[in-house]
DSSP file (Angstrom, degrees, kcal/mol; ACC not computed):
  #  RESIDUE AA STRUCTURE BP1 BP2  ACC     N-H-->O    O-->H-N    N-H-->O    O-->H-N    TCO  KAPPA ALPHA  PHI   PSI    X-CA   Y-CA   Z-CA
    1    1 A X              0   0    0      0, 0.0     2,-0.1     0, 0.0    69,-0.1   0.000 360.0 360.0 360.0 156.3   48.0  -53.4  252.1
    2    2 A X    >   -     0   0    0     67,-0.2     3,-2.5     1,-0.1     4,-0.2  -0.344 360.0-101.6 -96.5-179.1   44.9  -54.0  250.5
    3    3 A X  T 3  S+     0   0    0      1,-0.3    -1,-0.1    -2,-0.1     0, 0.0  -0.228 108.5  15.0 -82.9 131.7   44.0  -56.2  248.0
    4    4 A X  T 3> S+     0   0    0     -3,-0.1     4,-2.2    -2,-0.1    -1,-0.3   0.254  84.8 116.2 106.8 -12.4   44.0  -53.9  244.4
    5    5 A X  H <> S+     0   0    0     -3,-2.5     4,-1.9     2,-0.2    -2,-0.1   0.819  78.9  44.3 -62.3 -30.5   45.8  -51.0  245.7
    6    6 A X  H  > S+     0   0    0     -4,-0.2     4,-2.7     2,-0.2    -1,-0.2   0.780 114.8  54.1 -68.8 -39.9   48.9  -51.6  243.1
    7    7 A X  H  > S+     0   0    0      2,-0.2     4,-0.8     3,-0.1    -2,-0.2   0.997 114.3  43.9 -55.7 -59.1   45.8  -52.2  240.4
    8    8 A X  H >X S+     0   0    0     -4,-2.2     3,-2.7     2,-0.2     4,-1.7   0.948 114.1  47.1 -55.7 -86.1   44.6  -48.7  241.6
    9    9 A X  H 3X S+     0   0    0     -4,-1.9     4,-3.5     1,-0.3    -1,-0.2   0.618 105.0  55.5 -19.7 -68.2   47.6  -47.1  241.6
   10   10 A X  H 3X S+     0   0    0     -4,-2.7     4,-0.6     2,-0.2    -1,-0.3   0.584 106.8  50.8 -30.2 -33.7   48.8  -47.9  238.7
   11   11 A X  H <X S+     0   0    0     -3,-2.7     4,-3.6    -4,-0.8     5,-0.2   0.878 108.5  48.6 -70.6 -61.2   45.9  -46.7  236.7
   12   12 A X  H  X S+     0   0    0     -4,-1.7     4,-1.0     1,-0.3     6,-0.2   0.963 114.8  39.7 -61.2 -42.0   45.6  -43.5  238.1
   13   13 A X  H  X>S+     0   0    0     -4,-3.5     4,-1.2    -5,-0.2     5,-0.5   0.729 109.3  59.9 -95.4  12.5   49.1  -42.3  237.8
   14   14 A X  H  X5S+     0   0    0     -4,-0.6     4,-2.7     3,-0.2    -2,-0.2   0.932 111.7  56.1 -69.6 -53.5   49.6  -44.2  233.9
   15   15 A X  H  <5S+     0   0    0     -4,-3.6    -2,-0.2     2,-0.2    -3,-0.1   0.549 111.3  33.2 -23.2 -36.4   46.7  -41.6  233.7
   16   16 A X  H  <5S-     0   0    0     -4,-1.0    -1,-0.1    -5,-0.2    -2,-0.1   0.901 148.7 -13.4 -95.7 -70.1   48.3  -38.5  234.8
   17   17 A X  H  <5S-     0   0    0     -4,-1.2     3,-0.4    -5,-0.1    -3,-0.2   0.348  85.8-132.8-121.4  14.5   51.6  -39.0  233.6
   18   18 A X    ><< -     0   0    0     -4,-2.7     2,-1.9    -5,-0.5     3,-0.6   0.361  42.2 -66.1  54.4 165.1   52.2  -42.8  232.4
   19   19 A X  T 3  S+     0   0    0      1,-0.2    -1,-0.2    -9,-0.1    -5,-0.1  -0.165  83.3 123.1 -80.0  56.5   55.4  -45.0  233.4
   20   20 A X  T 3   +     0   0    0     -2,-1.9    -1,-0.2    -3,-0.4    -2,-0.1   0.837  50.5  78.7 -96.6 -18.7   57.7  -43.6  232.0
   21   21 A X    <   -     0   0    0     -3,-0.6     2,-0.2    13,-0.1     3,-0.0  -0.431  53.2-162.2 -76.5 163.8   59.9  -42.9  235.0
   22   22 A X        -     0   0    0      1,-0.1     2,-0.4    -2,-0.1    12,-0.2  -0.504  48.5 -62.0-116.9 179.1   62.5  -45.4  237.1
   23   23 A X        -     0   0    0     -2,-0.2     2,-0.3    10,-0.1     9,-0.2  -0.564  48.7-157.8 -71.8 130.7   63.8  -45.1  240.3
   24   24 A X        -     0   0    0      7,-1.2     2,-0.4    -2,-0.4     9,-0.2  -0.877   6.1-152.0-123.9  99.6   65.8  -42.3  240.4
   25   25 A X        +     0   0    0     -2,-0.3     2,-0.3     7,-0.1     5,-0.1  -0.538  30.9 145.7 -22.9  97.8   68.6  -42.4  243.3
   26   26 A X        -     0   0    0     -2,-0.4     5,-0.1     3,-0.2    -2,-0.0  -0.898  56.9 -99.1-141.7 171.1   69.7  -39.2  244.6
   27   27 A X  S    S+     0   0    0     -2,-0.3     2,-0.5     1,-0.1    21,-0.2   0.732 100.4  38.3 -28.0 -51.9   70.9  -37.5  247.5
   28   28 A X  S    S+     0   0    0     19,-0.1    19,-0.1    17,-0.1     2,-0.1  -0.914 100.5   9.0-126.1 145.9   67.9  -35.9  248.6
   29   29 A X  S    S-     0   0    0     -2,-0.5     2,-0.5    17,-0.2    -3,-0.2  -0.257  94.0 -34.5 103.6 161.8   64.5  -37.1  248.5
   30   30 A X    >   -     0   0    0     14,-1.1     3,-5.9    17,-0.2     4,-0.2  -0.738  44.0-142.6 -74.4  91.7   62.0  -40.5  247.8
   31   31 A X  T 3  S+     0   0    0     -2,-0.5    -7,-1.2     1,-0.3     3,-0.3   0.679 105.6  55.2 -51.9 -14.7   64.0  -42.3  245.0
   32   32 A X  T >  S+     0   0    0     -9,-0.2     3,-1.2    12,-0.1    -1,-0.3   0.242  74.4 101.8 -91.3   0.8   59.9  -42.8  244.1
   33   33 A X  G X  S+     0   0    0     -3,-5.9     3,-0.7     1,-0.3     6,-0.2   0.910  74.6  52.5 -77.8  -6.3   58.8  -39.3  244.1
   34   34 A X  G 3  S+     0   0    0      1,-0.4    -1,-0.3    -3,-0.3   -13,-0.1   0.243 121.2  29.5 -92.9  21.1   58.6  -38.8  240.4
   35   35 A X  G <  S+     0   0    0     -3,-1.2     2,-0.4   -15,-0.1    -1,-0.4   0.027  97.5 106.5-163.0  34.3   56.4  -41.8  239.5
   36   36 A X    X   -     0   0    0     -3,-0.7     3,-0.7    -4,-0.2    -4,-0.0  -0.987  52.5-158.4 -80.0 111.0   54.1  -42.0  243.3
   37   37 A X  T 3  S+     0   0    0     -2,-0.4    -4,-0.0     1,-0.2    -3,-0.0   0.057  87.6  54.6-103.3  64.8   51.1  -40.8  242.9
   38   38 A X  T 3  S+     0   0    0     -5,-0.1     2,-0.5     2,-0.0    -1,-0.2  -0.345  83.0 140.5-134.8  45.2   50.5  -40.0  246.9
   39   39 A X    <   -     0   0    0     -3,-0.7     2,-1.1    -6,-0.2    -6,-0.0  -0.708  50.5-140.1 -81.4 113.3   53.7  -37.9  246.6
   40   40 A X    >>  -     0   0    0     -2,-0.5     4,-3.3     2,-0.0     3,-1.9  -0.739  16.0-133.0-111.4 127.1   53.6  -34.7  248.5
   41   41 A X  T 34 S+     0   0    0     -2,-1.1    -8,-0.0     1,-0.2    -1,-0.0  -0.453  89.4  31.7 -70.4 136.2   55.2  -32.2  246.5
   42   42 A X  T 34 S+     0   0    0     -2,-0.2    -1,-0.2     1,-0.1    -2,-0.0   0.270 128.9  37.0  96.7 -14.8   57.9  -30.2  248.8
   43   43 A X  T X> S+     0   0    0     -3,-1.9     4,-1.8     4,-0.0     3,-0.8   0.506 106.5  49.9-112.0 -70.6   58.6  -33.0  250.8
   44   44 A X  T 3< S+     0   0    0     -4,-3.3   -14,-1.1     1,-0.2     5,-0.1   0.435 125.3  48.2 -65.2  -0.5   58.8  -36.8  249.1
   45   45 A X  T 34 S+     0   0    0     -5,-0.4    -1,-0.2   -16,-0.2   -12,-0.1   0.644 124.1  20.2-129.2 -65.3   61.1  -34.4  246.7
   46   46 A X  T <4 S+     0   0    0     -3,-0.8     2,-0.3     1,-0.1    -2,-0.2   0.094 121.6  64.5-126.6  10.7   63.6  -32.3  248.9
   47   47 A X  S  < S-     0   0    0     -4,-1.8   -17,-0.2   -19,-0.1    -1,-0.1  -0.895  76.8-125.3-136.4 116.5   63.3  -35.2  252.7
   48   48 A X        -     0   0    0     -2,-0.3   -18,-0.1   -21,-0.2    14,-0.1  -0.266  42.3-113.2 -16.2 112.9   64.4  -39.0  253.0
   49   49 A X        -     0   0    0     12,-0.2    14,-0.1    -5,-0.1    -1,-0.1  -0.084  29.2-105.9 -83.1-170.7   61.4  -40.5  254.0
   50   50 A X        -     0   0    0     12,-0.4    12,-0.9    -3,-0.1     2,-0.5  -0.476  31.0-112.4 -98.6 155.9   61.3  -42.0  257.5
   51   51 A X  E     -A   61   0A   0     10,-0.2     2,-0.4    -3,-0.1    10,-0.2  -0.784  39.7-175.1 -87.5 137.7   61.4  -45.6  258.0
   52   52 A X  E     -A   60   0A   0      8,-1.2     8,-6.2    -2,-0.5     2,-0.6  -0.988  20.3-142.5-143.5 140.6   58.1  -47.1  259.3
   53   53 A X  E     -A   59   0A   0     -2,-0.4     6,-0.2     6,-0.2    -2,-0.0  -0.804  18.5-144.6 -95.2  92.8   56.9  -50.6  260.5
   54   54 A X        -     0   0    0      4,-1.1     3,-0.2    -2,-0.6     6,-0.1   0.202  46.3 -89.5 -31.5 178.9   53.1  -51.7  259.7
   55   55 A X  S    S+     0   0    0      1,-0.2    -1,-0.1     2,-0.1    -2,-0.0  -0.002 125.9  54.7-112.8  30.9   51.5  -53.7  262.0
   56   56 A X  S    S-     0   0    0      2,-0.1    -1,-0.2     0, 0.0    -3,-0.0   0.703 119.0 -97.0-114.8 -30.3   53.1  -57.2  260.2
   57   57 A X  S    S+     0   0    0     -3,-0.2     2,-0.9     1,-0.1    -2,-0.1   0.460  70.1 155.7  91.0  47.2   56.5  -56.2  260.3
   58   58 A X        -     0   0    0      1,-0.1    -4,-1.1     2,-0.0    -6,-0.1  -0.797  42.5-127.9-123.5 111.6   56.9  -54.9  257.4
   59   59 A X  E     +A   53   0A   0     -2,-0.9     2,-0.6    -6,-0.2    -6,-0.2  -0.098  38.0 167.7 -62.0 111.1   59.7  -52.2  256.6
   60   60 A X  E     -A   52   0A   0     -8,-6.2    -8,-1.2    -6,-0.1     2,-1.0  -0.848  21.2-158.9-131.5 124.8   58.2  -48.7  254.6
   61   61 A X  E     +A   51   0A   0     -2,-0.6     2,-0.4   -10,-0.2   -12,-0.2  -0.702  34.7 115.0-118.2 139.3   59.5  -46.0  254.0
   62   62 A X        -     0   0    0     -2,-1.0   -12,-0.4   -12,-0.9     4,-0.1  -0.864  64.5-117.2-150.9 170.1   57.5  -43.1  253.3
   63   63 A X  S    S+     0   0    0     -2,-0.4     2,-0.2   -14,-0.1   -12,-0.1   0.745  91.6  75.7-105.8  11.1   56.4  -40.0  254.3
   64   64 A X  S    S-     0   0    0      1,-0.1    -2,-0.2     2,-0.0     2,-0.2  -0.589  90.5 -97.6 -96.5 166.4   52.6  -41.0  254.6
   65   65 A X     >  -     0   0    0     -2,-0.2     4,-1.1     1,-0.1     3,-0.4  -0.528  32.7-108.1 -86.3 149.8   51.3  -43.0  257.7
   66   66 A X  H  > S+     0   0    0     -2,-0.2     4,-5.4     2,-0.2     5,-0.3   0.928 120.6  64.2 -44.3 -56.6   50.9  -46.7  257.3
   67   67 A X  H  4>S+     0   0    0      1,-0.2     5,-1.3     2,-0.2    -1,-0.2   0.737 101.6  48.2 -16.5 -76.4   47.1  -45.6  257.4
   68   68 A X  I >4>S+     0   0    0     -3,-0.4     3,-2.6     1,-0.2     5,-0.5   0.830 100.2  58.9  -3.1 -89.8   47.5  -44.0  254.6
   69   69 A X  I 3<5S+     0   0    0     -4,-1.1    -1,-0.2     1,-0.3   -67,-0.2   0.918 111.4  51.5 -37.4 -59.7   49.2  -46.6  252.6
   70   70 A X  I 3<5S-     0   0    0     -4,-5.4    -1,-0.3     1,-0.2    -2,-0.2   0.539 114.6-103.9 -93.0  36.2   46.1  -48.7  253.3
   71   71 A X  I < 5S+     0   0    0     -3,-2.6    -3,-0.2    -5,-0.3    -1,-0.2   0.334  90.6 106.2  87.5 -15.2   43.8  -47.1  252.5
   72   72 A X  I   <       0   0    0     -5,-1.3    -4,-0.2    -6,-0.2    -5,-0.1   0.216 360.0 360.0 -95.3  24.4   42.3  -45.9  256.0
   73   73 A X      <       0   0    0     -5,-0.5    -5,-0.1    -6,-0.1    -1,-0.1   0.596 360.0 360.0-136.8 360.0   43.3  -42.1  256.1
């Protein structure tokens, strides 16, 4: 990923709604969706997200493309 994206991240969604959520484990849904902000509402919510490999090997799952995640989509 690239370098500052957690810096980034962080900022913007303490902005929107701060950290005040954890991981929340449940049945359905992105134990991340309530505190992601690249969360797509109607999905990361109510679908497991898929497991995906970057091009280090590196296990994510999510329901964005790796692209995504690094900034190049």
């Amino acid at each position: 990923m690239r370098t500052g994206w957690l810096e980034d991240t962080i900022a913007s969604k303490e902005t929107i709604t701060g950290m005040s959520g954890g991981v929340e484990l449940t049945d359905t849904g992105c134990p991340f969706f309530a505190r992601c902000p690249l969360a797509i509402e109607g999905t990361c919510d109510t679908q497991a997200p898929p497991r995906r490999i970057d091009g280090d090997d590196h296990v994510i799952e999510c329901h964005r493309e790796v692209d995504e995640l690094l900034g190049g989509g």
